[in-house]
C-alpha positions in Angstrom: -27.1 -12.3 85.1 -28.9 -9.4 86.4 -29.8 -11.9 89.7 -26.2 -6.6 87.7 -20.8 0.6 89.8 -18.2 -1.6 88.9 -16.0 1.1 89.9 -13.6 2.1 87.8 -13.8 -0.9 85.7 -16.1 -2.0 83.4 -18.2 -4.6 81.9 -16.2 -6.4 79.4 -12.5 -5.1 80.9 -10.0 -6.3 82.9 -8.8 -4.4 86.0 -5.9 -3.8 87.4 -4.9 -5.8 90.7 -4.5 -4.9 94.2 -0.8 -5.3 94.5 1.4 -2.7 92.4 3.2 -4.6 89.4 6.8 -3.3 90.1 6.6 -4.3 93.8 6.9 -8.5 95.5 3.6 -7.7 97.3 3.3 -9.2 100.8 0.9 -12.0 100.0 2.1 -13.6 97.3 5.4 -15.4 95.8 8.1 -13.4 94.8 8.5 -11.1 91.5 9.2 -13.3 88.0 9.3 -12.3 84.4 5.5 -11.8 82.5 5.5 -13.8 79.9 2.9 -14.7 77.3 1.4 -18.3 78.3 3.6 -21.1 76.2 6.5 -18.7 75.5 9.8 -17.7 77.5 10.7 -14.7 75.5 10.6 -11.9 79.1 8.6 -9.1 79.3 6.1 -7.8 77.2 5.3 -4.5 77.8 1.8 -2.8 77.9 1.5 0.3 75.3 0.8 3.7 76.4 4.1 5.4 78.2 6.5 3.8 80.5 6.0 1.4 83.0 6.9 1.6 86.2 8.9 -1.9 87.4 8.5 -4.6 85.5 5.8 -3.9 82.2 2.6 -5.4 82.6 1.3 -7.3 79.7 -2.5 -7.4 78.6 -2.3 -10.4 77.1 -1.0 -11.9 80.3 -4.2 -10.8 81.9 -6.5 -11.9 79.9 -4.9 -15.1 79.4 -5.0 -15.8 83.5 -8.7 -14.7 82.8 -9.5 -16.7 80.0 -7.9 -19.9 82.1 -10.1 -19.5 85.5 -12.4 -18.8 83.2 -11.8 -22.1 81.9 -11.8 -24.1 85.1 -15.0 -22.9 85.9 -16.8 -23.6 82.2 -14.7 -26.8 82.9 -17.0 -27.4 86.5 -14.3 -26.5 89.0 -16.1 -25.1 92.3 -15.0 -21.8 93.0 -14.2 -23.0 96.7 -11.4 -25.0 94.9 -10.1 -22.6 92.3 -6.7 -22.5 93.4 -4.2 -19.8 92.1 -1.5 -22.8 91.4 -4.4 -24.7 89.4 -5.2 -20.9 87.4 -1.9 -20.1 86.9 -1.2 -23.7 85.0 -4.0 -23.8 83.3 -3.2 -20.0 81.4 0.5 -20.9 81.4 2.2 -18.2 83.6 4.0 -19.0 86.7 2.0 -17.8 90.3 4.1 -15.0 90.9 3.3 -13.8 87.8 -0.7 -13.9 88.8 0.1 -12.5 92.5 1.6 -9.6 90.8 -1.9 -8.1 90.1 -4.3 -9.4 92.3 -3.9 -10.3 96.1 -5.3 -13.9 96.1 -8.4 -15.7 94.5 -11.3 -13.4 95.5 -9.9 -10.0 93.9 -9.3 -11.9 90.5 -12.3 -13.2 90.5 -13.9 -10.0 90.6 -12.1 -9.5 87.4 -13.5 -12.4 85.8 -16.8 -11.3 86.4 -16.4 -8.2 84.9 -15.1 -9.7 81.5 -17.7 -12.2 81.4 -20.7 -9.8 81.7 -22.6 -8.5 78.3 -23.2 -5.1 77.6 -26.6 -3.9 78.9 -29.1 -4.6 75.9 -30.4 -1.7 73.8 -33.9 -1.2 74.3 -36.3 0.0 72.1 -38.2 2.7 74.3 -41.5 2.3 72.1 -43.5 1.2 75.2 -42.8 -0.4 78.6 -43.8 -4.1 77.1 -41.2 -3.9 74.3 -38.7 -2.8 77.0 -39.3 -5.0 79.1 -39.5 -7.9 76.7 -36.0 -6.8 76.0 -34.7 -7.0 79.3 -36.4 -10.1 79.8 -34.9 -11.8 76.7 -31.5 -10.2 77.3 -31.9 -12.2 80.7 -33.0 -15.0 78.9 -29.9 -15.6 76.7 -27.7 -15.3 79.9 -29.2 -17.7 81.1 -28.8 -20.0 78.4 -25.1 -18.7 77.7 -22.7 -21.4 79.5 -20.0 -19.3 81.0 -22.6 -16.6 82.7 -24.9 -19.6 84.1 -21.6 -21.2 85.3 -20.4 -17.7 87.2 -23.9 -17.5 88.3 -24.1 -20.6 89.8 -21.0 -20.3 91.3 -21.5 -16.8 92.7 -24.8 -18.4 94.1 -23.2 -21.5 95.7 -20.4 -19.0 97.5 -22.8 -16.4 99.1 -22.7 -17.2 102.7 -18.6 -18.4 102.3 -17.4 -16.0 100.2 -19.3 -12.5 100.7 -16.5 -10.4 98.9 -17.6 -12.4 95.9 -21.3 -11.4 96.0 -20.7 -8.1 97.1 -18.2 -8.0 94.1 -21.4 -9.9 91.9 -24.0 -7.0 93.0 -22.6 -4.1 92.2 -20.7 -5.2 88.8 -23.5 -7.3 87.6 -27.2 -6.9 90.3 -26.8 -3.3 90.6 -26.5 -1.5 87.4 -29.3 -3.9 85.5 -31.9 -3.5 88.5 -31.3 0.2 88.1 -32.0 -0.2 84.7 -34.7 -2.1 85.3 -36.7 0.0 87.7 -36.0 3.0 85.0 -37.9 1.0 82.9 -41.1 0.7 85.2 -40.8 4.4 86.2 -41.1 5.6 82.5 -43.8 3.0 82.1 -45.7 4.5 85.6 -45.2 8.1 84.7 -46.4 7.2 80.9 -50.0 6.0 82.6 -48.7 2.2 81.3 -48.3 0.9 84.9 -51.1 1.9 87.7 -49.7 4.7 89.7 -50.1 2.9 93.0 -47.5 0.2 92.2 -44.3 -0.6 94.4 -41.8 -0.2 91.7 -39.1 -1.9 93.7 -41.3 -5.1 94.5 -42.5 -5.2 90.6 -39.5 -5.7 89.4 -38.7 -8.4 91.4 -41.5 -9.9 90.3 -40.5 -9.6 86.6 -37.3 -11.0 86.4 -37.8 -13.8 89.2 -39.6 -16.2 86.9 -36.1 -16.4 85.1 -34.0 -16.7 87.8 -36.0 -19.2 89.7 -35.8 -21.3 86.1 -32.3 -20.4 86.2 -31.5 -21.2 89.6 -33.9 -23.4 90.9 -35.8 -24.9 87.8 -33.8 -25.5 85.3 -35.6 -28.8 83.9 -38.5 -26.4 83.0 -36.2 -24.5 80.4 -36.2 -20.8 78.9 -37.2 -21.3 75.6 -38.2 -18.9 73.2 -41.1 -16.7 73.6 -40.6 -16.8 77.5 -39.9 -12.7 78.1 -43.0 -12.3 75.7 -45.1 -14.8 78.1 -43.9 -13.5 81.2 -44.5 -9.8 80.6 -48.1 -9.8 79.4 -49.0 -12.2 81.7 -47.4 -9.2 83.9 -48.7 -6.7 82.1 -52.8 -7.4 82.0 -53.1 -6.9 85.6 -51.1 -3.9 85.8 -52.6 -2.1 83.7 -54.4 1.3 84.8 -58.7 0.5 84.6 -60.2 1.6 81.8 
């Protein structure tokens, strides 16, 4: 959730890890066969020219992915997301997980980049309708299981784990709040917004009623017609004076 440059990778992939696939690495286990979870037939080699040391498979990846994942749909705290407990649950052997990340926090970067959404399309007909679509794309996150449980999760390991938020802002805070304050620009430079208005500190004020339901609230629900409520509510004070 846009509390939203991923780098090279991003939103919906799955990077590469920090220790070269052909090498032991010098954190983890030793080198074993990739194999696809629940089979023992070796290597399976990712397409697109040869690889160097043992092939890498994508299918591998996505399954150790899919199972933390998993663990954390399932209500494991991220504190105790262990790489043993990961590599079970997707069926691949810990050496075969150390291969391409260095420990817990660099995979989970990963994860969070294959669970975000796309950035929603917005309309451009006026600054309420994109922001109504910002607000609802917010909305559905919110409701979405596996992106409240990351978000939760991410929240709960802020202070502990600050690779992890950094890792949260830019892939996830970043991109959408730019987005965002694109948005109120094109409103303020259309005469929609008054032309005295922070544009940073607006925006925070938009999206914080969902993340403080999100978050903090989350007995008082985000039901339908929420972005619509929230942005004209907004919206009628904002406005430039007749």
């Amino acid at each position: 959730m846009s509390l939203a440059d991923p780098g090279t990778t991003g939103p919906g992939t799955i990077g590469p890890g920090t220790i070269d696939p052909g090498t032991t690495g010098t954190t983890g286990p030793g080198p074993g066969p990739d194999t696809c979870p629940g089979t023992g037939t070796g290597p399976v080699p990712r397409p697109g020219g040869p690889a160097r040391g043992r092939p890498r498979s994508e299918a591998v990846e996505r399954a150790i992915i899919e199972g933390a994942m998993k663990l954390l749909e399932d209500g494991v705290p991220l504190a105790e997301l262990s790489i043993e407990r990961i590599a079970r649950t997707a069926g691949v052997g810990k050496a075969t997980i150390y291969r391409r990340w260095s420990g817990k926090e660099e995979l989970f970067v990963d994860v969070l980049r294959a669970a975000e959404p796309v950035d929603p399309e917005l309309p451009g007909t006026s600054l309420r309708d994109d922001l109504v679509a910002l607000l609802e794309s917010l909305r559905r996150r919110g409701l979405a299981r596996r992106a409240s449980v990351i978000l939760h999760n991410v929240h709960a390991q802020m202070k502990s784990s600050p690779k992890i938020w950094a890792a949260y802002r830019d892939t996830v805070v970043l991109p959408r709040r730019r987005l965002g304050l694109e948005v109120l620009r094109r409103g303020r430079e259309n005469g929609e917004l008054r032309a005295d208005v922070d544009l940073e500190l607006l925006h925070d004020i938009v999206v914080g009623p969902l993340l403080v339901r999100t978050l903090l609230r989350p007995d008082a629900g985000l039901p339908d017609g929420l972005a619509e409520q929230v942005v004209d509510t907004l919206l009628q004070g904002l406005r430039p004076a007749p």
